[in-house]
N, C-alpha and C positions, 0 to 999 in steps of 0.2 A: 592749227598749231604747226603744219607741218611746213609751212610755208616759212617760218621761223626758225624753224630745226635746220632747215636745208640752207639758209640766212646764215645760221651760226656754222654749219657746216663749211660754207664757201668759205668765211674767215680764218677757218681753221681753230676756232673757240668748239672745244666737247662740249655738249647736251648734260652739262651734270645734274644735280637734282636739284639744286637753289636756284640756279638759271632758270628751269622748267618751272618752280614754284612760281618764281617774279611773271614768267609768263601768263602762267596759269591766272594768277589773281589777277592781271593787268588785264587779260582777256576777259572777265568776267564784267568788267563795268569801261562804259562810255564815258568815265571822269577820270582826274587826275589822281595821284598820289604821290607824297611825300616820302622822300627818303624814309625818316621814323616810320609812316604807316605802314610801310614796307616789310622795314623791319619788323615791327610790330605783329603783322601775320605772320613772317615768318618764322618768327618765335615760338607761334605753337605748334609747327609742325618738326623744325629742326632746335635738339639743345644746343647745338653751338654754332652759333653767327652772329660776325661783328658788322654793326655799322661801317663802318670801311668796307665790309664785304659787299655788301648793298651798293652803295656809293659805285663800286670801281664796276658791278654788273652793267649797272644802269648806263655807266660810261660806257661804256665798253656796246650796249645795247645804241645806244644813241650813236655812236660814231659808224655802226653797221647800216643805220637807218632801220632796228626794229622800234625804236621808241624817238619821241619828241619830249623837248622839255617848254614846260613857260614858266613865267616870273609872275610873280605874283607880290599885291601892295606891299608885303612884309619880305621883298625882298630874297624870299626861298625860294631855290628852283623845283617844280612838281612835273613828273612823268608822264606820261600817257603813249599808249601802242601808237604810233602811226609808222605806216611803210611804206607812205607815197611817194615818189623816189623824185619826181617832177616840182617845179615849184609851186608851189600853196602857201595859203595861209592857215590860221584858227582861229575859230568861235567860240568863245569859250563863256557858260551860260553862267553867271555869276550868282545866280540862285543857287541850282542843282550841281551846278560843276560837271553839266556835262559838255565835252570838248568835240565842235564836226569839223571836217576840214571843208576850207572855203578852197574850189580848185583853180583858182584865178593869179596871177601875179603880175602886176607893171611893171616890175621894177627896172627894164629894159628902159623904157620912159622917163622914171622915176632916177636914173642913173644918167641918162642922157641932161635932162635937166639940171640935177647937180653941178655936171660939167659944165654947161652951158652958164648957167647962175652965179657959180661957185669960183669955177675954173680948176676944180677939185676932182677926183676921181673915184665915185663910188666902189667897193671891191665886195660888198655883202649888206646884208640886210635881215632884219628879223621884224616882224609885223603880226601882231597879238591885237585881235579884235572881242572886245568882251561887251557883253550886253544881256538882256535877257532872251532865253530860246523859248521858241513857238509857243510849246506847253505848259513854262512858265506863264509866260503874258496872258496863256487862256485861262489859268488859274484862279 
């Protein structure tokens, strides 16, 4: 966790207690979670926090690089800790929901070709690989 604390410290974001909570619970599991689920635990530790509070954390987490977001079929975006500052991808096990980082990326290639195809000029990318993980499939 500390490795987090000092994350938020370089941004100049305080250590408050709902920050520390989102970490906490995020820390505990290898899956995703939703804005609501979010909320949802933090419900029963603090009486009072809004949904927007949630939301502008999480922002605010993802823009620092302690969290990743993906999309998922319905469209909602879901959380998960990652702090790999290098480009990667995600795994994301559609059974268990649980999220690895894949630590590869083309898009060096993948952008060259565009140009080359296109005549276009790639500036970013996002790439979400979903399937079943290991332990699923041995299930």
């Amino acid at each position: 966790m500390n490795k987090y604390y000092e994350m938020l410290k370089q941004q100049n974001l305080k250590k408050t207690p709902k920050r520390v909570e989102i970490l906490r619970i995020m820390k505990q599991s290898t899956s995703y979670f939703s804005p609501l689920e979010i909320w949802d635990l933090l419900k029963e530790k603090f009486q009072k926090v809004g949904l927007p509070t949630v939301y502008r954390i999480l922002q605010q987490f993802q823009e620092i690089g302690i969290v990743s977001s993906i999309q998922k079929d319905n469209n909602q975006l879901y959380y998960f800790l990652c702090s790999i500052r290098q480009d990667h991808h995600h795994f994301i096990c559609r059974k268990c929901h649980k999220v690895s980082c894949v630590q590869y990326c083309d898009f060096d290639n993948i952008k060259q070709l565009v140009e080359d195809q296109l005549g276009s000029k790639a500036e970013t990318h996002f790439l979400q690989i979903e399937g079943l993980c290991k332990e699923c499939r041995e299930s």
